[in-house]
C-alpha positions as CSV (number, residue, x, y, z in Angstrom):
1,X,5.1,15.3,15.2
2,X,2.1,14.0,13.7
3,X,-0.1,16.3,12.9
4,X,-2.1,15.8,10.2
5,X,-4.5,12.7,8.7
6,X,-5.1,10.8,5.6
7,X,-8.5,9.2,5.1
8,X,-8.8,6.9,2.3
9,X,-11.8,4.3,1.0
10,X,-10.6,0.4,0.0
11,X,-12.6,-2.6,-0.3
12,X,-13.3,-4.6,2.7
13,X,-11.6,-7.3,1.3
14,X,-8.5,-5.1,0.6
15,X,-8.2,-3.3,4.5
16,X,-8.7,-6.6,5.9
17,X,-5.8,-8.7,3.4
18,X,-3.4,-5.7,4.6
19,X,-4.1,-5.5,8.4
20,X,-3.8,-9.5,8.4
21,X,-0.1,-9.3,6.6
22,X,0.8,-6.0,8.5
23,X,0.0,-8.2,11.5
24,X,1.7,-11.2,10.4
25,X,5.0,-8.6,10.5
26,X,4.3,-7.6,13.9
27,X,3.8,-4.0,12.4
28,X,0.9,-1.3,13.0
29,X,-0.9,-0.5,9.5
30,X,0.1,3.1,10.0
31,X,3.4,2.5,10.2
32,X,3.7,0.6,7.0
33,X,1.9,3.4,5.3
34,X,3.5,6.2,6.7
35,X,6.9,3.8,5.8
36,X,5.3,3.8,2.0
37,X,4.9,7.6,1.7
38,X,8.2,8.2,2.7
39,X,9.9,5.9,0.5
40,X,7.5,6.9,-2.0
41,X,8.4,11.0,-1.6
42,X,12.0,10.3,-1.4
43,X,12.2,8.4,-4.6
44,X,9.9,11.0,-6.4
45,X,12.4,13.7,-5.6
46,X,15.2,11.4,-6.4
47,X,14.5,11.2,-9.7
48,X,13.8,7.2,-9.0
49,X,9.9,7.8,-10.7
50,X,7.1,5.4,-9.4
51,X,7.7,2.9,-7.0
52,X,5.8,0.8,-9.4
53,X,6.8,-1.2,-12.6
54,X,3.8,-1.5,-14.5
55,X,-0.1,-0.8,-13.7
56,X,-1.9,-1.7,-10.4
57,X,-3.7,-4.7,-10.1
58,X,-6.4,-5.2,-7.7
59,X,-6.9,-8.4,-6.2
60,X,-9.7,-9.4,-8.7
61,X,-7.4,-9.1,-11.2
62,X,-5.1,-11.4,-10.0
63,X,-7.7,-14.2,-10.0
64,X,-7.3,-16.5,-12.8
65,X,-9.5,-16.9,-15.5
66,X,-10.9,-20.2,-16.3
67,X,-9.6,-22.0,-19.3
């Protein structure tokens, strides 16, 4: 039963780039997050640490800098 909420702040930019690839899957946003947190709890109590490798890079980061 759902019965709590989550409310978070992103970029435009970021909200839109995930709706647009959630969509692409045929998937609701909210499922793919609630799909995260649950991976994300169940490797956290499995002893499996972060579900990331290295530090987070936003999508500004990513852009290459000119030579």
């Amino acid at each position: 039963m759902k019965d709590a909420g989550i409310r978070i702040r992103v970029e435009k930019e970021l909200r839109t780039a995930f709706v647009e690839a959630c969509q692409a899957e045929d998937r609701l946003a909210s499922n793919v997050l609630r799909d995260f947190m649950q991976t994300y709890v169940a490797r956290r109590q499995g002893g499996q640490g972060d579900l990331f490798s290295g530090p987070v890079r936003r999508p500004e980061q990513l852009k290459r800098k000119p030579a």
